[in-house]
N, C-alpha and C positions, 0 to 999 in steps of 0.2 A: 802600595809601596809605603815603607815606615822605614825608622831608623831608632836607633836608640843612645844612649850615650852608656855604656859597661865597662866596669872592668879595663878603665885608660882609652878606648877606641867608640870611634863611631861602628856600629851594629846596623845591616841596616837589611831588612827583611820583609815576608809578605806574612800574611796573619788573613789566612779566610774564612769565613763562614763563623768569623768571632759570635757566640753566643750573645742572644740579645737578655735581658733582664725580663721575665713576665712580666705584665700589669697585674693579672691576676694571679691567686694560687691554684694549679693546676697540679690533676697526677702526675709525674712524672714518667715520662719513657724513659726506655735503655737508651742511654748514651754513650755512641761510640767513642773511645778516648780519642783525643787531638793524636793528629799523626803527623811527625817530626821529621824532616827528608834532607839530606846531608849532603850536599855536592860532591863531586869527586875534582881532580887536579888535571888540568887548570879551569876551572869554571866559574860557574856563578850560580846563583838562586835559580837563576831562569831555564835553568838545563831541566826545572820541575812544572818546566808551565801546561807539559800537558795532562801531568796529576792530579795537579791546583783544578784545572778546568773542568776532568771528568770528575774528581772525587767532591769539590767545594760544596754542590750543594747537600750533601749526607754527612759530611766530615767537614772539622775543623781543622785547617793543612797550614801548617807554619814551616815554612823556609827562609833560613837563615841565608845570606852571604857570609861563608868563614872568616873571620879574620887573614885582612891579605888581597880578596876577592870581592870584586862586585863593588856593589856602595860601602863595604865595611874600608875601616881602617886598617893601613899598612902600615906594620911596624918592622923595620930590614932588622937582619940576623939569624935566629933560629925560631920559630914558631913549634916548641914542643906540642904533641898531640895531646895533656892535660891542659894544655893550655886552652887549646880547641874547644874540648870539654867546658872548660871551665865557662866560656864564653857562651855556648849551649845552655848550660843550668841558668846563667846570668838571665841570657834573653827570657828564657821560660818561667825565672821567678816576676823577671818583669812582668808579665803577659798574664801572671796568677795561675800558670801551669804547676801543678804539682806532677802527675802523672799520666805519662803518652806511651803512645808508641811509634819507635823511632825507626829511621832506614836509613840507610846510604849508600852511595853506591861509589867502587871502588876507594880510592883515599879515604872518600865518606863512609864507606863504612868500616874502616880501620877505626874511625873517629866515632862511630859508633860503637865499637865493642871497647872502645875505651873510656866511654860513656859507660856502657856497661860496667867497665871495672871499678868506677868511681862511685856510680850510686842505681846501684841496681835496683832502688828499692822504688824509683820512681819511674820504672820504663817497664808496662805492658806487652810488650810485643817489639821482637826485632826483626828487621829485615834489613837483608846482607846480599848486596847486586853485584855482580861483578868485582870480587876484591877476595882476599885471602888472610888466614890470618897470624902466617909466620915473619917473627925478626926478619930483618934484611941480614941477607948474607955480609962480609966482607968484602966481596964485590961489588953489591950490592950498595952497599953505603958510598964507594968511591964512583961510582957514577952516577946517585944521587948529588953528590956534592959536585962533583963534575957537571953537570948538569945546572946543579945553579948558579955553578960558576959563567958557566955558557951565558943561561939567561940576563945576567946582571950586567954581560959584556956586550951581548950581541940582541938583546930583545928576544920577542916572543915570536916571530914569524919564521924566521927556521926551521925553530920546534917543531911550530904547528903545520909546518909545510910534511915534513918529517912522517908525523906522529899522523894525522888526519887519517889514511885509510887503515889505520890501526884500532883506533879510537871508535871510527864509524865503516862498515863496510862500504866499499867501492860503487857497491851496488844501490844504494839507500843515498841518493843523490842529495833529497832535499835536506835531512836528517845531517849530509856531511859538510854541506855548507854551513846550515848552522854553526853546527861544533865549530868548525872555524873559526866563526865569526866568536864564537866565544874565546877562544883561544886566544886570538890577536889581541883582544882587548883587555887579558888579566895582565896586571901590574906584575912586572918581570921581580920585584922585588919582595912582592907574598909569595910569589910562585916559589921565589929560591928560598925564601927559611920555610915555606909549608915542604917543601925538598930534605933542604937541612932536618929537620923535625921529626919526617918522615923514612930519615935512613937509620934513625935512633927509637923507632917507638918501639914499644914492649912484645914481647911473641904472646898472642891471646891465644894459640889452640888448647893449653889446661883451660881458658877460660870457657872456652866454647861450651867442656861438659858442664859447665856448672849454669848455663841460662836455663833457667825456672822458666820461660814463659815462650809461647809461641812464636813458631819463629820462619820465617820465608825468606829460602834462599833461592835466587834466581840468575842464571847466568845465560848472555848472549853464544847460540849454540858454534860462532863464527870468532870468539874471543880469542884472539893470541896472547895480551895480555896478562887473563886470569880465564883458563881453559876451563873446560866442564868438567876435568880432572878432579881440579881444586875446590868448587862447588860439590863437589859428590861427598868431596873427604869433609864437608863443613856438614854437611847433610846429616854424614854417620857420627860427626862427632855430638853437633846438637842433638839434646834428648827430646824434641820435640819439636820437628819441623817438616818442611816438606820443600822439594825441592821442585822448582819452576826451569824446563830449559826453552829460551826466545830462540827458535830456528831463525833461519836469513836474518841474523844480527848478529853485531860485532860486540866491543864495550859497552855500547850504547843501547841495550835495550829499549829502556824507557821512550828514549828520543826513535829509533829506527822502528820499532814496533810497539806504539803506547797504548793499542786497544787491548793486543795480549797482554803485555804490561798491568794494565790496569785493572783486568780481569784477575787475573794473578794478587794483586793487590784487593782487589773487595774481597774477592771468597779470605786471606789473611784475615781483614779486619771484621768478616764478619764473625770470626772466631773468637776476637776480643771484647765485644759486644756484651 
């Protein structure tokens, strides 16, 4: 666990398998780029702790807390999704990241293709988990806002009473505790400008065709959410991806089924290599 000070806020994230310095000059292997994993709403870093575990010792795996969530800094209002970004390249120039490859999954990976649209020139490889990548409707936006208007009045336990076997299948017990437990504990007032923020970000599907770089899209096959629908249609818009479906899981992939998951994950990066 680290933190940093960016861009006005405490940052405050995990960094593993940080490269050490040789003593000696040795040939060099291929090294896989740092892989970059993006929470979704309402979470934290830790929703990636069984990535960090299997991938850490092959891969250097950096997970932020978004601004709003976790150790980072809460600032109330709107939390735009350049903003996000902006807070992403921050941490990474800290860290002497130039170029990775990035994920996220649902919110997060909104927040990743908006990464994408700000500096593409330094992201290897994307991977897009449960998330979609059109504007919010009109509707859309007023129960966003609805919604953080809820959380700032009433807390986070409602929600997440609510939201739980959505999020995580009914079935995937251990998996749906967790998430809760992450739930109850995000600050009601990042949750509502990453809300606000998120009923205003930009429609990436023109963007989709334009990703140059490998790309893994994976959806839980039990998603109400962001169905395998939505995943198929990111699949055919990327020029160069492939698409992963997680049977007996819900939003949650990662967390309800992390060996699949993670499998799904090495063969991606062993393609960036």
């Amino acid at each position: 666990m680290a933190t940093a000070q960016l861009n006005g806020i405490t940052i405050g994230y995990d960094d593993e398998n940080t490269p050490a310095t040789p003593v000696t000059p040795v040939t060099p292997a291929p090294v896989p780029p740092p892989l970059v994993l993006l929470h979704g709403h309402p979470f934290d870093r830790s929703m990636w702790a069984p990535q960090r575990a299997a991938l850490a010792a092959t891969h250097r795996v950096i997970t932020p807390d978004l601004r709003g969530y976790g150790e980072s800094g809460v600032v109330p209002g709107t939390t735009a999704f350049a903003r996000f970004a902006e807070d992403v390249a921050a941490l990474l120039d800290h860290l002497g990241v130039r170029e990775f490859a990035l994920g996220g999954l649902s919110m997060g990976g909104q927040i990743a293709m908006e990464c994408y649209r700000l500096f593409p020139e330094r992201i290897t490889g994307l991977l897009l988990a449960d998330t979609f990548p059109a504007a919010e409707t009109p509707q859309g936006k007023a129960a966003r806002n609805a919604l953080a208007d809820r959380l700032l009045a009433e807390g986070m336990k409602g929600y997440a009473d609510e939201v739980r076997d959505k999020m995580v299948a009914p079935y995937n017990t251990e998996a749906s505790a967790y998430v809760h437990r992450m739930m109850l504990a995000a600050p009601p007032e990042g949750a509502a400008a990453a809300l606000r923020g998120r009923a205003e970000r930009p429609d990436y599907q023109d963007l989709l065709a334009r990703v140059d770089v490998p790309s893994l899209v994976v959806v839980g096959r039990d998603d109400t959410y962001t169905p395998v629908a939505d995943a198929e249609a990111m699949h055919a818009a990327l020029p160069d991806s492939v698409l992963h479906i997680v049977e007996a899981a819900a939003h949650l992939p990662n967390l309800e089924r992390p060996d699949e998951f993670n499998a799904a994950l090495r063969t991606w990066l062993a393609r960036l290599t």
